[in-house]
DRENTIBA-151600 format. One line per 4 residues: for each residue x, y, z of N, C-alpha, C. Coordinates in Angstrom, 3 decimals, padded with zeros to 6 digits. Layout:
! DRENTIBA-151600
X:Y:Z:X:Y:Z:X:Y:Z | ...
//
This chain:
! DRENTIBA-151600
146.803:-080.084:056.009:147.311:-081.452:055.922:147.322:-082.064:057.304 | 147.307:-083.357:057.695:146.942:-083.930:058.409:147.958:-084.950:058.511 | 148.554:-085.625:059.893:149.318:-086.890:059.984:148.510:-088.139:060.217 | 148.795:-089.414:059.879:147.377:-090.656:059.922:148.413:-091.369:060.981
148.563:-091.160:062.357:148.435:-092.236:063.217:148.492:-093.736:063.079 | 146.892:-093.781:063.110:146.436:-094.796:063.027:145.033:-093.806:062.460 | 143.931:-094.767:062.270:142.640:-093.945:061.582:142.243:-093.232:062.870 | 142.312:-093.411:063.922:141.997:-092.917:064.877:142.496:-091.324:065.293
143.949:-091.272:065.295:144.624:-090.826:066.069:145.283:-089.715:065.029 | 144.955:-088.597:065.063:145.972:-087.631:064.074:146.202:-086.212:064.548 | 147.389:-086.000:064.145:147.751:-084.872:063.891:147.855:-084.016:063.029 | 147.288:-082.646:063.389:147.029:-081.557:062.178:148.180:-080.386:062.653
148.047:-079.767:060.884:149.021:-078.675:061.192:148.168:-077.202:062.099 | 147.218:-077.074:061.807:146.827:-076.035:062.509:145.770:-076.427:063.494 | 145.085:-075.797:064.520:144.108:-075.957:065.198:142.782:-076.431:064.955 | 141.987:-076.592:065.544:140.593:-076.521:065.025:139.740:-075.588:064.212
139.806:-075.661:063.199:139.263:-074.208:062.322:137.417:-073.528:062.988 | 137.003:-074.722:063.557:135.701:-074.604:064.062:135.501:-073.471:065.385 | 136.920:-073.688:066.006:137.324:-073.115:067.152:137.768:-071.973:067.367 | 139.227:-071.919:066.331:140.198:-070.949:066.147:140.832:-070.465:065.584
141.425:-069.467:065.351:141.822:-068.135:063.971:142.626:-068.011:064.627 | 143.558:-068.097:063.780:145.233:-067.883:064.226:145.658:-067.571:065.450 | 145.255:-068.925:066.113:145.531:-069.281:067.163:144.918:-069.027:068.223 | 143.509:-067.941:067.907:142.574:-067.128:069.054:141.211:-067.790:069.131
140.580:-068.061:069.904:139.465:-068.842:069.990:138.861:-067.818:069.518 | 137.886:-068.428:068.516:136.604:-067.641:068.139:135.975:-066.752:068.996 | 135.349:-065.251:068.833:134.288:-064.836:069.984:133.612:-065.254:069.606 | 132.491:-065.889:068.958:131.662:-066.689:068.914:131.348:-067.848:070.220
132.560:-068.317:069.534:132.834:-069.803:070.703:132.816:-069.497:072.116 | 134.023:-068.758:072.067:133.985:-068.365:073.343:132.684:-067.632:074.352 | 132.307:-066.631:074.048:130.889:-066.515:074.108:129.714:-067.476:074.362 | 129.745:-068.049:073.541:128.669:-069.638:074.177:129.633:-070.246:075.184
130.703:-070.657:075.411:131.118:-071.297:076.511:130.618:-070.410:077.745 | 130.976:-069.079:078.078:130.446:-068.420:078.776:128.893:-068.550:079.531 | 128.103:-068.313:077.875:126.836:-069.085:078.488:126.579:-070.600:079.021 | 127.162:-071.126:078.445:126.839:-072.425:078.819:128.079:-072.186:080.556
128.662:-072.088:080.802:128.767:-072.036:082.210:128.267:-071.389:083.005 | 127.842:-070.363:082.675:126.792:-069.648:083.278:125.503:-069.849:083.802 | 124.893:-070.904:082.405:123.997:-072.061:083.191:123.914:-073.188:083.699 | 125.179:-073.340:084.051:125.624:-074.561:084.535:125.637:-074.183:086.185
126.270:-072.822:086.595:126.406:-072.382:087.276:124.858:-072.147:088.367 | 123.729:-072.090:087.764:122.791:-072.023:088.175:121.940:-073.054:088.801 | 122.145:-074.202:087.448:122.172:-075.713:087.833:122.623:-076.698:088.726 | 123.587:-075.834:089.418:124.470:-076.969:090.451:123.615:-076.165:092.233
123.013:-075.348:091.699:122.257:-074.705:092.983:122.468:-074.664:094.550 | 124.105:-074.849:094.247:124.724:-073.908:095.648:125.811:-073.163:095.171 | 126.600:-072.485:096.215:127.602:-071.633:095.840:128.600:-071.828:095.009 | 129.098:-071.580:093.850:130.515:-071.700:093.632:131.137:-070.717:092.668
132.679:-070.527:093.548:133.472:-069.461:093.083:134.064:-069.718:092.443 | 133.637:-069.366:090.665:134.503:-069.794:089.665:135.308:-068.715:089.452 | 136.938:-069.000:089.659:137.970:-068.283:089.504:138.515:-068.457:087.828 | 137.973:-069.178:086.676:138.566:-069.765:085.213:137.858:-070.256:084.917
137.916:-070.364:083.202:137.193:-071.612:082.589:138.255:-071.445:081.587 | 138.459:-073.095:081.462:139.825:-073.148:080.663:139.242:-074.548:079.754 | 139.612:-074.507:078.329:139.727:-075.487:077.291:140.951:-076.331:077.505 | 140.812:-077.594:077.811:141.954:-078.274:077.756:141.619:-079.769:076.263
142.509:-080.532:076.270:142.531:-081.863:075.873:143.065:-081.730:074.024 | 141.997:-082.371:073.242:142.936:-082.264:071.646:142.353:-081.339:071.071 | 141.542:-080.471:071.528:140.693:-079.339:071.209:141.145:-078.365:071.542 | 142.373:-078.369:072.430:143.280:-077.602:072.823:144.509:-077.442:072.141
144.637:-078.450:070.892:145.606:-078.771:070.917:145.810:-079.580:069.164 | 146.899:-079.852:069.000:146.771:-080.431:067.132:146.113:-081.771:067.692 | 145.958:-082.738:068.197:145.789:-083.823:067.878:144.159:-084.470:067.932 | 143.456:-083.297:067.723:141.673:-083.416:067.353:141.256:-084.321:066.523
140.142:-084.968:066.479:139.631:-085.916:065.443:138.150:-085.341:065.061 | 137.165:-086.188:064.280:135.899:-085.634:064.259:135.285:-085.830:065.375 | 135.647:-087.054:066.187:135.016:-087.328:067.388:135.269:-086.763:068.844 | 136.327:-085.521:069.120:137.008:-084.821:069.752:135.872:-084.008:070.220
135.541:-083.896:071.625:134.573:-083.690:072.962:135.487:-082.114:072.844 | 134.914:-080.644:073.213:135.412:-079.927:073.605:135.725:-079.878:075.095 | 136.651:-079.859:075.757:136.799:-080.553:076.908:136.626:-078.970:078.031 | 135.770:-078.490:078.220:135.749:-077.258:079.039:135.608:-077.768:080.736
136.926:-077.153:081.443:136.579:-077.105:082.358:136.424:-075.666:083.721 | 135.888:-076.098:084.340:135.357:-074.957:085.301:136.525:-075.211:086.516 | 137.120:-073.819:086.878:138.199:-073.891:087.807:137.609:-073.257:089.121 | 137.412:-074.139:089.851:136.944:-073.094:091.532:137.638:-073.082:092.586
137.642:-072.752:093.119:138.097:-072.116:094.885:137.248:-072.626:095.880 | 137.024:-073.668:096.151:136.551:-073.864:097.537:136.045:-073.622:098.455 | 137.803:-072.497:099.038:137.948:-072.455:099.982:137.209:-070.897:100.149 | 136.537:-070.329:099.258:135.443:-069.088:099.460:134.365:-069.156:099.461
134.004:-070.544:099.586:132.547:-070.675:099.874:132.122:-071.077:101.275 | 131.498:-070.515:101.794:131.429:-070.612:103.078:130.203:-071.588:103.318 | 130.564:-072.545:104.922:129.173:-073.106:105.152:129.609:-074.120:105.014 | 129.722:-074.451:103.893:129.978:-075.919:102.776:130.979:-076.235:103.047
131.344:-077.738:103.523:132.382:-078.460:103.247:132.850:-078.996:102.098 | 134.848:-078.502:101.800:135.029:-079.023:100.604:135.162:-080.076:100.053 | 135.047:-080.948:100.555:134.590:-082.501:100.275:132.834:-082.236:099.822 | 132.278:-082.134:100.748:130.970:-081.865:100.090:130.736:-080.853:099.012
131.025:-080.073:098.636:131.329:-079.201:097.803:131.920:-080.169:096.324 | 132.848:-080.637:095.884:133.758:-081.351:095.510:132.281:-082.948:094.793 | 132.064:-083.131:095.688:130.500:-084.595:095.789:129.731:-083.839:094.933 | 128.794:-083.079:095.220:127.901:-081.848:094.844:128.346:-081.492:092.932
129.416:-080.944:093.163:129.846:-080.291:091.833:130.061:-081.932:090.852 | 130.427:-082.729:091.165:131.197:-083.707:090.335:129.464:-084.415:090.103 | 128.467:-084.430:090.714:127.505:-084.510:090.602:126.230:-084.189:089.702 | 126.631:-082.941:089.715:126.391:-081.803:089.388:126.681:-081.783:087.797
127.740:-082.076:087.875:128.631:-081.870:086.619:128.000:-083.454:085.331 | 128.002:-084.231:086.271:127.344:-085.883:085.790:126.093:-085.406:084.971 | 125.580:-084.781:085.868:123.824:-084.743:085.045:123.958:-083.462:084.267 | 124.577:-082.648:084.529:124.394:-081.662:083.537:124.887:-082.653:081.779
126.223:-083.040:082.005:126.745:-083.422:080.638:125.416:-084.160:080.312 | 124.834:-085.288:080.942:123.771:-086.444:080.791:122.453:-085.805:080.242 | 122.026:-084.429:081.031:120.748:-084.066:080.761:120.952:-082.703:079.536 | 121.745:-082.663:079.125:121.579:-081.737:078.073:122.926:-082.112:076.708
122.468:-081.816:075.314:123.385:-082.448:075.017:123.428:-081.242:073.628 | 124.940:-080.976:074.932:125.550:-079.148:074.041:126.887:-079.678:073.218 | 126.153:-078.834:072.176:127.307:-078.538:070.802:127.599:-077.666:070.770 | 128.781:-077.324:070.289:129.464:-075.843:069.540:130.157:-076.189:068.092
129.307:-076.242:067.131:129.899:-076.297:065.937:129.524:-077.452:065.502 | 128.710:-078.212:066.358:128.934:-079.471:066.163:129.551:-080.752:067.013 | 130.580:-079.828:067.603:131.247:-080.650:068.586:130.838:-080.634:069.986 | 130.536:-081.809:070.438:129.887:-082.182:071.797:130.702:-081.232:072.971
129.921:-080.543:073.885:130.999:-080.230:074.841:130.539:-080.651:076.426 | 131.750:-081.072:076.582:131.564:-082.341:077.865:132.615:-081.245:079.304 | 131.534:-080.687:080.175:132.234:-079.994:081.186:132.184:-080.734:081.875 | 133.271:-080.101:083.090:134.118:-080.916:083.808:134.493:-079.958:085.191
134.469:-080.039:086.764:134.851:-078.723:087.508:136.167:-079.357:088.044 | 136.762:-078.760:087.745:138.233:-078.723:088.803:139.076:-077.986:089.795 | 139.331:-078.233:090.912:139.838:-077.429:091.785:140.814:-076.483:091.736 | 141.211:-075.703:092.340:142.163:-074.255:091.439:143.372:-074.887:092.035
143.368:-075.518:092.853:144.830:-076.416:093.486:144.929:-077.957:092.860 | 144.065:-078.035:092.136:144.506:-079.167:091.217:145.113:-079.021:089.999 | 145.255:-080.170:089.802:146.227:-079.111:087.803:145.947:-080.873:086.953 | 145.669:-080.512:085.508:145.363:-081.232:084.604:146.356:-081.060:084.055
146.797:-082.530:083.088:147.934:-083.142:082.103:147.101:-082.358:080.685 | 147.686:-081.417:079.867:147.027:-081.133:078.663:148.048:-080.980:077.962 | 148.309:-080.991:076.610:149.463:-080.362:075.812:149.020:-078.521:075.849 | 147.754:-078.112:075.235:147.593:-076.886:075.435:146.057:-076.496:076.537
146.354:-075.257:077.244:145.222:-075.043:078.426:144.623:-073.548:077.820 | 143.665:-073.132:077.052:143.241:-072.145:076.738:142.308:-071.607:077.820 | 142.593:-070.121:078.444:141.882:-069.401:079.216:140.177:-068.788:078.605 | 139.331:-069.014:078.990:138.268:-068.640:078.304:138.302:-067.163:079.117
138.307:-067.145:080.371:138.001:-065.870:080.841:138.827:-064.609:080.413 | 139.802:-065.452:080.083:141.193:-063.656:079.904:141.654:-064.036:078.586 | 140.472:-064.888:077.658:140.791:-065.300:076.108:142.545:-065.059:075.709 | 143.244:-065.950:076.118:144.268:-066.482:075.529:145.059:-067.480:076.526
145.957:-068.062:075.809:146.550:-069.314:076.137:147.480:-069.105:077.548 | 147.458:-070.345:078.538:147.825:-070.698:079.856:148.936:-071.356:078.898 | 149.009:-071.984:078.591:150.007:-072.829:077.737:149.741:-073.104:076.628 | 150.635:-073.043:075.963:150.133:-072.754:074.071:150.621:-073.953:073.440
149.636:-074.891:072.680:150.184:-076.077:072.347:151.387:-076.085:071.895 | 152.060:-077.614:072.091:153.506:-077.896:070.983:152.997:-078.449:070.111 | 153.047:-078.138:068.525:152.992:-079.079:067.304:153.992:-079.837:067.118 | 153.651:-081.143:067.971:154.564:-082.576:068.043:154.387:-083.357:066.487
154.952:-083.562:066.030:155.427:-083.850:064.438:156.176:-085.607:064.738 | 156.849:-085.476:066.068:157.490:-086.719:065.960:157.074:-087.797:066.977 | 155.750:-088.034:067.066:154.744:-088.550:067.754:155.004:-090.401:067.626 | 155.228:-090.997:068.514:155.225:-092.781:068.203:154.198:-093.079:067.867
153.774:-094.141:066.999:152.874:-094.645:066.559:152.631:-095.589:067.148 | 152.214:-096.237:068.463:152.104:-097.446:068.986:151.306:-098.496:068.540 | 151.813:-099.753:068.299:150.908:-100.675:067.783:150.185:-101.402:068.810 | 148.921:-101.036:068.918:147.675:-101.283:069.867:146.615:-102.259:069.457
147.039:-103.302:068.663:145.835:-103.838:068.011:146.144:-105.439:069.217 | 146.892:-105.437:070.060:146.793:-106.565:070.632:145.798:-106.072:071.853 | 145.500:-104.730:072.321:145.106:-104.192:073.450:143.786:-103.720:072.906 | 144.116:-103.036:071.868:141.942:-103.212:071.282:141.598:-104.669:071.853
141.700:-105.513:071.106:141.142:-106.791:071.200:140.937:-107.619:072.763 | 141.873:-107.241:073.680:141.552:-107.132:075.110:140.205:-106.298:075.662 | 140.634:-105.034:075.212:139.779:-104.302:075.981:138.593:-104.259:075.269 | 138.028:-104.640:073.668:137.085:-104.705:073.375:136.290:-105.948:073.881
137.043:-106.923:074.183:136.163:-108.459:074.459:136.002:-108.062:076.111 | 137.205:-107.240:076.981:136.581:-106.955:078.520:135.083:-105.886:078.057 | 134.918:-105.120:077.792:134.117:-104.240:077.691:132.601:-104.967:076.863 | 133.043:-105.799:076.068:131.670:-106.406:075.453:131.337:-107.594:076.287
131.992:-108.339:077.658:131.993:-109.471:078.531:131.042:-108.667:079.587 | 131.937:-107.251:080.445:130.810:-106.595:081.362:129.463:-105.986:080.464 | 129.621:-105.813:079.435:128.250:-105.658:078.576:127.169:-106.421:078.911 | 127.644:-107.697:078.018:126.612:-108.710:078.123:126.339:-109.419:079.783
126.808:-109.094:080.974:126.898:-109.420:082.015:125.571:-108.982:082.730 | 125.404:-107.602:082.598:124.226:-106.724:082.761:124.527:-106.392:084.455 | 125.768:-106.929:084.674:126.074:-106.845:086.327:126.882:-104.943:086.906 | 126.137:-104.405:087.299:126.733:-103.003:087.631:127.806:-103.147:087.907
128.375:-103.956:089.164:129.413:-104.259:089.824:130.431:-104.231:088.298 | 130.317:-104.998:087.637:131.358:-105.599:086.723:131.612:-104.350:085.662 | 130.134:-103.781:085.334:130.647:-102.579:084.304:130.855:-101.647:084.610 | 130.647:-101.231:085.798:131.558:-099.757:086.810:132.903:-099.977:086.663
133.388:-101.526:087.273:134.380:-101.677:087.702:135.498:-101.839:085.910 | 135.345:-102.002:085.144:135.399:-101.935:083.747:135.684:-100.617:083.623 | 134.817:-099.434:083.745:134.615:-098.656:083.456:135.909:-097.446:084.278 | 135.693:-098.055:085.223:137.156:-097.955:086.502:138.568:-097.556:085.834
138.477:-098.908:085.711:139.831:-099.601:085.193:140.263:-098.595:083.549 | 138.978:-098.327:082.769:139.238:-098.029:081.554:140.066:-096.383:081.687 | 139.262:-095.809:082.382:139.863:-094.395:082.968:140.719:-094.044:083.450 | 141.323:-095.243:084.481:142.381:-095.042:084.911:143.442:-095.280:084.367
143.560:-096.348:083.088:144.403:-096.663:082.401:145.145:-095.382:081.354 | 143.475:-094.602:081.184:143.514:-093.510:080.985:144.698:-092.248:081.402 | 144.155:-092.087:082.308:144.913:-091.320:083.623:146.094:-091.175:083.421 | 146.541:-092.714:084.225:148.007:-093.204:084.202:148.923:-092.710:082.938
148.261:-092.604:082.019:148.789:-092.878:080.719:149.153:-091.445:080.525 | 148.270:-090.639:080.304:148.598:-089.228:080.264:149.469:-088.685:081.651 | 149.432:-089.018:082.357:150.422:-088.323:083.762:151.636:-089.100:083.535 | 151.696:-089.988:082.929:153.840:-090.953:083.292:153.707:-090.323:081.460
153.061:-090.233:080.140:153.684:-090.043:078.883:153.088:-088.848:078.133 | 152.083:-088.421:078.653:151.581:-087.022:078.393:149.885:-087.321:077.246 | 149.388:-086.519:076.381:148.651:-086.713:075.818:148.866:-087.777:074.508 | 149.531:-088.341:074.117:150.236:-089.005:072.884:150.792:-090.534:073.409
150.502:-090.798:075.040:150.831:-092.111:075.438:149.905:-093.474:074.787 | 150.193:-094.483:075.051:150.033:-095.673:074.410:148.680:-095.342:074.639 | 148.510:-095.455:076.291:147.170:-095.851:077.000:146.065:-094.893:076.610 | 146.256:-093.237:076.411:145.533:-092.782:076.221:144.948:-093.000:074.174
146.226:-092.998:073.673:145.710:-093.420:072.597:144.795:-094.827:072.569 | 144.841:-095.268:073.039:143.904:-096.850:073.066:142.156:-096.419:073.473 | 142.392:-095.736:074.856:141.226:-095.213:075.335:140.706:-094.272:073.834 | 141.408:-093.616:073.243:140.758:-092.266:072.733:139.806:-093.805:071.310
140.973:-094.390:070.575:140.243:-095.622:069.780:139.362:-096.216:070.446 | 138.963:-096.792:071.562:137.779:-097.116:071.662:136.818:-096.081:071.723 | 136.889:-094.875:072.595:135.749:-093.867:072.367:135.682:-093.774:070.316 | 136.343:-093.337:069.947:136.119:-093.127:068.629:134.806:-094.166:067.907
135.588:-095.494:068.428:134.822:-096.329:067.795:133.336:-096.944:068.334 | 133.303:-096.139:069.612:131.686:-096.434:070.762:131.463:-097.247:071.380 | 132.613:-097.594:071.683:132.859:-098.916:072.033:132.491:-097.784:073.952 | 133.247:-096.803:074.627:133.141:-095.941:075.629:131.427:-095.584:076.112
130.969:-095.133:074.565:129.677:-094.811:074.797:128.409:-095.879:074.809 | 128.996:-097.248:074.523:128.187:-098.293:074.365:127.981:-099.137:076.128 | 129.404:-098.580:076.817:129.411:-099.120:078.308:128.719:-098.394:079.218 | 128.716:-096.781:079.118:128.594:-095.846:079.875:126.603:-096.127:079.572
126.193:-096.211:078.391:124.890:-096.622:078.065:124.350:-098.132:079.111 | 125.213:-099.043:079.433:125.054:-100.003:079.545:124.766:-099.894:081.445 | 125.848:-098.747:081.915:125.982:-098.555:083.228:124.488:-098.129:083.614 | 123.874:-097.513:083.224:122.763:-096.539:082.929:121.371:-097.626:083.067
121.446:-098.573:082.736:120.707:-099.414:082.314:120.962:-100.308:083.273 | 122.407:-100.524:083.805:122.278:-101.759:085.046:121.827:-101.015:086.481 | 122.168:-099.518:086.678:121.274:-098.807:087.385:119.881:-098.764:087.342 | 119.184:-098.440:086.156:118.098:-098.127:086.140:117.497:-099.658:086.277
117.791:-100.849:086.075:117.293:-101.866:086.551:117.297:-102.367:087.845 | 118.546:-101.772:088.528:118.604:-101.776:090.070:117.641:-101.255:091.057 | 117.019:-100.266:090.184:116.496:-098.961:090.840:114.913:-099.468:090.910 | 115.035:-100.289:089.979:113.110:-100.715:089.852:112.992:-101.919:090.928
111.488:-101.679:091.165:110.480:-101.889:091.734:111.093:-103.729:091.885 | 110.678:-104.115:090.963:111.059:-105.847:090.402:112.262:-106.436:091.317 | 113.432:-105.244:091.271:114.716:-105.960:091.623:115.009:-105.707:093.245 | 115.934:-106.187:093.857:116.339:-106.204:095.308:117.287:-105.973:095.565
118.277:-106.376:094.760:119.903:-106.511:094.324:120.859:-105.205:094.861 | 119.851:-103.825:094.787:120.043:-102.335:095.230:120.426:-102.123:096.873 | 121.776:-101.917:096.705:122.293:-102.015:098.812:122.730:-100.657:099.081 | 122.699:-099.589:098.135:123.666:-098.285:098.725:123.124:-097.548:097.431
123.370:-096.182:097.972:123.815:-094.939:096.836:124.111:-095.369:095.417 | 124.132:-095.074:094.276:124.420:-095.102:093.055:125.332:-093.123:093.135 | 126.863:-094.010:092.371:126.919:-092.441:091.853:127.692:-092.426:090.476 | 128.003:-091.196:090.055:128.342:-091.474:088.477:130.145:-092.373:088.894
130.369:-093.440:087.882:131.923:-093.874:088.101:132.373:-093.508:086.670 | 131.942:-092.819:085.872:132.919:-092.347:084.890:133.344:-090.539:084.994 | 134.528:-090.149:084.075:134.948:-089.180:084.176:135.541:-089.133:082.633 | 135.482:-087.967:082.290:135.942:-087.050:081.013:137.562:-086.298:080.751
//
């Protein structure tokens, strides 16, 4: 059984069945995550010391949808790679990390999985953090039952007419900066109210509805028009401005 939010937004009584058996990630699953970091690991073609790979977000957690990204991220250490500066290091991987999600497009079950590297001195907002390497839970979800239902239909309608305005604009500047703003609202939202805040619920309804994947398409396209021959408009570096 399932709680209805909004159509978007729900809560289930048990985990992802695609994922997990009473409460243990599949070896299956787990296993392909392995591989798939493993070649990820090869792909970023300098050093890095992965100390974890941990499942975070609603895949972690009851509040999954059909459209729910397995959110794997890669935990490293830095400070054991020698040579490399961790700022450069940090550029490199987040880089790294851009084109891998972009140039290959991995499922497990079906469900898209969108990696992500994070620093071992950084720490992510999740309800539950599943360890892939030592297969079991860093923090074991709460089944939140008494979840607010926020009424967001005045803030769709904002953020769908900002997002379809830098659309039709075709201006990079405007749909980065869109794109900015959308993430961070993001952010904010999960760090001051946790995974179940207004903001992130709003963000998660527009991804649901493609409205996320219709901008990030659009960014792609005001680059790749920058980049040609025809245009002039091109003054600096291009780098990825979205995040997962």
């Amino acid at each position: 059984m399932k709680t209805i939010l909004n159509e978007d937004f729900q809560i289930h009584d048990t985990l992802n069945p695609k994922l997990y058996e009473n409460n243990q990630l599949l070896p299956e699953v787990r296993q392909k995550i392995v591989d798939i970091v493993a070649n990820f690991e090869e792909y970023v073609e300098i050093p890095i010391h992965i100390v974890d790979i941990v499942i975070v977000g609603s895949n972690a957690a009851y509040n999954y949808t059909q459209y729910s990204d397995l959110d794997v991220h890669v935990i490293v250490n830095p400070e054991l790679v020698q040579d490399i500066p961790e700022d450069i290091q940090t550029m490199i991987y987040n880089m790294k990390k851009s084109s891998f999600n972009k140039e290959f497009d991995i499922k497990i079950k079906g469900i898209p999985v969108e990696l992500y590297v994070e620093d071992m001195h950084s720490s992510v907002v999740s309800n539950g953090i599943y360890s892939v390497c030592d297969d079991r839970w860093v923090k074991e979800p709460k089944q939140n039952t008494s979840v607010t239902k926020h009424n967001i239909e005045k803030d769709m309608e904002k953020w769908t007419q900002q997002i379809q305005q830098a659309i039709d604009s075709n201006n990079y500047d405007e749909i980065a900066n869109t794109i900015d703003l959308l993430y961070l609202m993001r952010k904010n939202s999960i760090s001051l109210e946790g995974e179940y805040g207004k903001g992130n619920e709003i963000f998660k309804t527009l991804r649901d509805r493609g409205y996320v994947a219709e901008i990030k398409e659009a960014l792609s396209k005001a680059i790749s028009k920058n980049l040609s021959l025809e245009s002039y408009a091109y003054k600096g570096k291009f780098v990825s401005r979205f995040e997962e």
